[in-house]
N, C-alpha and C positions, 0 to 999 in steps of 0.2 A: 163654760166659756168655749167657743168653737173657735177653731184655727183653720187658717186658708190650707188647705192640700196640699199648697207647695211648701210649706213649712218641714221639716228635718228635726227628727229627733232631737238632734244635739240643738237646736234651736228652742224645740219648746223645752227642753228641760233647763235652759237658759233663761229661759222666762221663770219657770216655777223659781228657780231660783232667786234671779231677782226679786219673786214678789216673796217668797222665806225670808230674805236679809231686810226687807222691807219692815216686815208683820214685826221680822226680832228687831229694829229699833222701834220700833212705833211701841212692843212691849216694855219698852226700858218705863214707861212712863207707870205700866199698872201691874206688870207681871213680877213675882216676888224672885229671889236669887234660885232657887229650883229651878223654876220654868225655864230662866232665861237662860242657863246651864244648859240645861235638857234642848232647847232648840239650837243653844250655839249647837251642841252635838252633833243635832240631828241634819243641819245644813252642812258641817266640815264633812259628813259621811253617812247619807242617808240609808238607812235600812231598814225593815220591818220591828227591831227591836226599837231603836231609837224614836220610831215615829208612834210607838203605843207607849212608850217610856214619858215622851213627849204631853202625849195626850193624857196620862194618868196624871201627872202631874199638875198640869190646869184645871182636869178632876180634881183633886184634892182642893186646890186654890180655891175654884171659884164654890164648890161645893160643901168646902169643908169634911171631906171623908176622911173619913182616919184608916179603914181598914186597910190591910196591907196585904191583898191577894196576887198571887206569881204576876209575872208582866205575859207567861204562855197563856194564863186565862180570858185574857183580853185579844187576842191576837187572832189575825182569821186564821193566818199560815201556820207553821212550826217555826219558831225564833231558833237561830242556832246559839249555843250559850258560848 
């Protein structure tokens, strides 16, 4: 998605935002009590942990994985604990 130039940080992350609170009702209808835990989280206070916390979680859902590896192994950066 491209954004006009004159757009301002605090603008687009206004957007991501809104389209987060979005995606998390629209999940009330198919995403299990995990998920939707895991993205309230990760919209009240976005960070690299929450957003691979996030994503592991809808891993498991839609995938059915059971295994249970660190959330640092999935993460590009270093997650602070």
């Amino acid at each position: 998605m491209k954004f006009p130039g004159n757009k301002t940080k605090e603008e687009i992350q206004e957007l991501a935002t809104e389209k987060l609170i979005e995606f998390y009702y629209n999940s009330f209808l198919y995403g299990s009590d995990d998920v939707l835990v895991s993205i309230k989280n990760f919209i009240q206070n976005p960070d690299e942990r929450k957003f691979t916390e996030t994503a592991v979680a809808m891993r498991k859902e839609l995938w059915k994985i059971s295994k249970n590896r660190d959330i640092e192994s999935y993460a590009l950066k270093k997650i602070d604990t």
